[in-house]
C-alpha positions as CSV (number, residue, x, y, z in Angstrom):
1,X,73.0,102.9,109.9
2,X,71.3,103.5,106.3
3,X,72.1,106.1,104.2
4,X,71.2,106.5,100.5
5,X,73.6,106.7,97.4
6,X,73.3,110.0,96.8
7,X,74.4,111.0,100.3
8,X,76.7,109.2,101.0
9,X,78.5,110.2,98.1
10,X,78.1,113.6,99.3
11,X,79.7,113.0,102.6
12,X,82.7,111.3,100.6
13,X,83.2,114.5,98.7
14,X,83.0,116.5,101.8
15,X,85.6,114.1,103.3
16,X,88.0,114.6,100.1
17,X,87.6,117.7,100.3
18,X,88.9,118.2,104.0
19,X,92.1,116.1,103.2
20,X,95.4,118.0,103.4
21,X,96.4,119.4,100.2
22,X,99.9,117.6,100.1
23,X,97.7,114.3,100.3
24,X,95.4,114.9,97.3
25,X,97.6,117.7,94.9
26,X,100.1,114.8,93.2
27,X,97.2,112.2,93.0
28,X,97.1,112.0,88.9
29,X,94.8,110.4,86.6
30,X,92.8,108.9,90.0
31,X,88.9,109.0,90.3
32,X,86.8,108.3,93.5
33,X,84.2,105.8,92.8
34,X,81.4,104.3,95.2
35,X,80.1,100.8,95.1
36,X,77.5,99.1,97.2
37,X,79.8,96.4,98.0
38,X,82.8,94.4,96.9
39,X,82.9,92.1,94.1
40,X,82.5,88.9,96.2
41,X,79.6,90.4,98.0
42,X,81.2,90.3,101.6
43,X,81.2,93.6,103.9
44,X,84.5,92.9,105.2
45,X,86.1,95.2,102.5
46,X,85.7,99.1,103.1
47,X,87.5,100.5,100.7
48,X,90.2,99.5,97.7
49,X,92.8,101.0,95.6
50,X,92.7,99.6,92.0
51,X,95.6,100.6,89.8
52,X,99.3,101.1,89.8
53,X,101.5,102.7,92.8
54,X,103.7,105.3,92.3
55,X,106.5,103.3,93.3
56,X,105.6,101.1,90.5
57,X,104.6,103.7,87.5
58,X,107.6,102.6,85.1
59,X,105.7,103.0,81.6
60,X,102.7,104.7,83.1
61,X,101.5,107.7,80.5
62,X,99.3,109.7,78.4
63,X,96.1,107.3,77.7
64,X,96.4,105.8,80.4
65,X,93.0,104.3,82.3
66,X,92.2,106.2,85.3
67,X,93.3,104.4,88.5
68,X,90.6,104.2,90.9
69,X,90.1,104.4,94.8
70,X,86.7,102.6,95.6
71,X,84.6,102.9,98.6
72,X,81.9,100.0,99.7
73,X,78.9,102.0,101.5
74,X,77.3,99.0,102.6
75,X,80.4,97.8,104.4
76,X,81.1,101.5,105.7
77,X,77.6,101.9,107.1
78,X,77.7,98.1,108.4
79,X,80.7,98.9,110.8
80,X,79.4,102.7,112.6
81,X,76.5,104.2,114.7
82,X,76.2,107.5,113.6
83,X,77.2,110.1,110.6
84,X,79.5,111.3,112.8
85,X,81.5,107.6,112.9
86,X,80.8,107.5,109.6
87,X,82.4,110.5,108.3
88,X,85.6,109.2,110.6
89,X,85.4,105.9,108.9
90,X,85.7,107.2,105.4
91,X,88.1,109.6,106.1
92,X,90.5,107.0,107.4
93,X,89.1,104.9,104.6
94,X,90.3,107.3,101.7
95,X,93.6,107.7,103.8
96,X,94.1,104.2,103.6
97,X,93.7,104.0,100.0
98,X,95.4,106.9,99.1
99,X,98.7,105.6,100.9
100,X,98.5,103.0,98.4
101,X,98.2,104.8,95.4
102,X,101.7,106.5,97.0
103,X,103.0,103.0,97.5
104,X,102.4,102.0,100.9
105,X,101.5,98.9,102.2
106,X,99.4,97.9,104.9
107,X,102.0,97.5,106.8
108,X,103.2,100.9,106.7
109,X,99.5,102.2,106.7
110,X,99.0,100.0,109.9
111,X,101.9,101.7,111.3
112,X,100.8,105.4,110.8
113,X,97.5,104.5,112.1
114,X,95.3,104.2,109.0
115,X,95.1,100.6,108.8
């Protein structure tokens, strides 16, 4: 599937925007960034959390730089068919990434079905 940057971000911000509110209210200092791919250029990443778990804010603060849930288009449009697969995919995507700004691991995630 192709899609252009502009929207796909869109469909990312209607996806954030459909999450339950318990999921997205406590996220702090967090911004939703898209990138093309990851940094070693494979598509097998869709999406990454970069920044420090809840579990593990001991002297997180005021200044602080923003933590930051990525998501890879290329590698999301590499792996669906349709917008409709799509919007699924970064759903669970932002989900997945979300759980580990709360401090879950994959195995947790895995578990719950967002993995």
């Amino acid at each position: 599937m192709k899609l252009d940057a502009d929207a796909f971000e869109a469909l990312v911000s209607d996806e954030l925007d459909l999450l339950p509110e318990e999921m997205v209210t406590q996220l702090d200092n967090v911004i939703f960034v898209v990138e093309d791919r990851a940094a070693d250029g494979s598509l097998d990443t869709l999406g990454l959390y970069d920044g420090w778990a809840l579990t593990d804010r001991d002297r997180y603060g005021f200044g602080e730089v923003p933590d930051r849930i990525i998501l890879y288009r290329e590698a999301l449009l590499a792996i669906v068919e349709d917008e409709r697969e799509l919007r699924d995919q970064i759903h669970i995507t932002l989900v997945h990434e979300i759980g580990h700004y709360y401090g879950m691991d994959d195995t947790q995630l895995h578990e719950l079905g967002w993995a």
